[in-house]
C-alpha angles and dihedrals in degrees: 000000000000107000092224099045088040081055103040110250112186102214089187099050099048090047099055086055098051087055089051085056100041087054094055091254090107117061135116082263086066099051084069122107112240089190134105099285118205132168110243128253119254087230084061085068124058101219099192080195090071100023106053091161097107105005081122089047098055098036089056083050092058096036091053089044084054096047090047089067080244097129124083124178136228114198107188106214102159137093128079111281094217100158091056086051098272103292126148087261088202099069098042116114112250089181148329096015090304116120126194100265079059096049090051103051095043086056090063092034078065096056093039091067091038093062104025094242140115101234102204108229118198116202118211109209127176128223082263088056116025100089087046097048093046097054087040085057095045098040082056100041092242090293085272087307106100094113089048104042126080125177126213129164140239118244115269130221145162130262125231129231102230091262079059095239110134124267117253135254095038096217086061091051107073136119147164116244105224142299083261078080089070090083095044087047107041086050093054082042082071081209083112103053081039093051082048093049092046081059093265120158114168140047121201112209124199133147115251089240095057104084097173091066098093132141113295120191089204104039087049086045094063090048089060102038092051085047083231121181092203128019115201118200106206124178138213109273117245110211105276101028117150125200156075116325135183113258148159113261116175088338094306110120099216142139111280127194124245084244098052096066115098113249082239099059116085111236090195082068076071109076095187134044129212115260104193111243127112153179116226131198098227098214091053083059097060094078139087117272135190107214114182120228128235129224106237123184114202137170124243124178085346098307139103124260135179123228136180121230150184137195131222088210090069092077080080082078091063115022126063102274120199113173130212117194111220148203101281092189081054103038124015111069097143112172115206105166134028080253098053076052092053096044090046107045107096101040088049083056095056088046101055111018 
């Protein structure tokens, strides 16, 4: 089967964003935000660290919504990886033989025996992923999990050399177009509106490198009880973060990129970052959204190349966000480079073993 029709390349679409390009409307002067910028305000964030009222409350909420069979599980294991060499991350090996995808899964297979219930978990691949993942899988019997797990793939498309003309040789010139595609594919899937039809409610996003992201009783009991359609974790900033934070933007509370933000407005006003993981309503995910998409530059064989992207935090701009900040020695762990992997390992080992 053609690699671009088997992952879904939207001809239409990408063209009209090449000319776009071609025609100077599409630049990294464009990704960022032309509207009225202000930090956000700490009483925008519940911080159950500060606030223990109804931290019981809310942990016997999630714990009831568990035990009712009502959380699913999104485990984002596409992409490229090129900054750990372009690997498929998911697969590599964090310690004693165990790689993340195993991690992972042996976090919900925790809670799975905790609560009595087979938690179903959907694995979003990429066309770079997907045959590695599926014979890691194999090779491991599915960790225990073959009944629970179901794959589906992000979207594909192909990068641009900067006259917009396409890269050469094709096959070196895909490229997935951004975790904002888990909400478009896991839609077409039909393993949502099936999750939705089985009495599901609620989907639980992380990315596959992030091992502190695990099922909180508390943290899923806040989503509920503030009837939120989407449930951001955000965590305390270190000096020298990067990354997206939650900020005002023409009176709309929502997750910014790093890139959006003028040159002019200062990012330290923001006390907390954006760590990419995420409770959804499933039925406020059965809907059409209009994501916008992002001009990236990357480099490939030394030279630059254009792609089109597109965020998953960028749902903030359209559901009913509410935003917990967490724990980040507890829950935030997220590995980057082979080197982020060394420095970490023992003291991911201690966390999780």
């Amino acid at each position: 089967m053609d690699i671009l029709k088997k992952y879904n390349y939207d001809e239409k679409l990408f063209e009209g964003l090449r000319k776009k390009f071609l025609a100077g409307e599409f630049s990294d002067r464009n990704n960022i935000l032309k509207a009225k910028i202000e930090p956000p305000n700490a009483a925008d964030f519940f911080n159950p660290k500060n606030d223990t009222s109804q931290n019981e409350k809310l942990r016997n909420i999630g714990s009831d919504t568990i035990k009712r069979g009502k959380l699913g599980v999104v485990i984002v294991n596409g992409g490229m990886a090129t900054r750990f060499g372009g690997v498929v991350k998911g697969i590599v090996e964090v310690y004693d033989g165990k790689s993340f995808l195993q991690i992972k899964l042996e976090q919900i297979k925790k809670v799975n025996r905790k609560y009595n219930v087979q938690i179903p978990i959907y694995l979003m691949n990429s066309y770079a992923t997907e045959h590695a993942t599926l014979e890691h899988l194999k090779k491991n019997n599915w960790f225990g999990l073959e009944n629970s797990i179901k794959c589906f793939n992000q979207f594909i498309a192909k990068r641009l050399n900067t006259d917009g003309s396409f890269v050469t040789p094709e096959n070196e010139s895909y490229y997935g177009p951004g975790h904002g595609d888990f909400v478009f594919a896991f839609s077409q899937s039909e393993y949502l509106s099936s999750f939705i039809k089985s009495g599901g409610t609620h989907i639980w996003y992380s990315n596959v490198d992030n091992l502190g992201a695990t099922i909180s009783e508390l943290i899923f009991g806040y989503h509920i009880y503030k009837d939120s359609e989407m449930t951001v974790e955000l965590a305390e900033k270190y000096s020298g973060d990067k990354g997206g934070a939650p900020a005002v933007v023409d009176g709309h509370l929502e997750i910014v990129e790093q890139f959006k933000f003028p040159a002019d407005f200062n990012q330290d006003l923001i006390s907390v970052f954006n760590t990419a993981t995420y409770i959804f309503k499933a039925k406020a995910l059965d809907r059409k959204f209009k994501l916008p998409f992002y001009y990236v530059e990357k480099k490939a064989e030394d030279k630059k190349v254009i792609q089109f992207e597109r965020l998953a935090g960028d749902l903030s701009l359209f559901l009913k966000t509410k935003y917990i900040v967490v724990n980040r020695e507890e829950r935030f762990f997220p590995i980057k480079t082979p080197q982020d992997l060394e420095k970490s390992k023992e003291n991911l080992k201690k966390k999780f073993e």
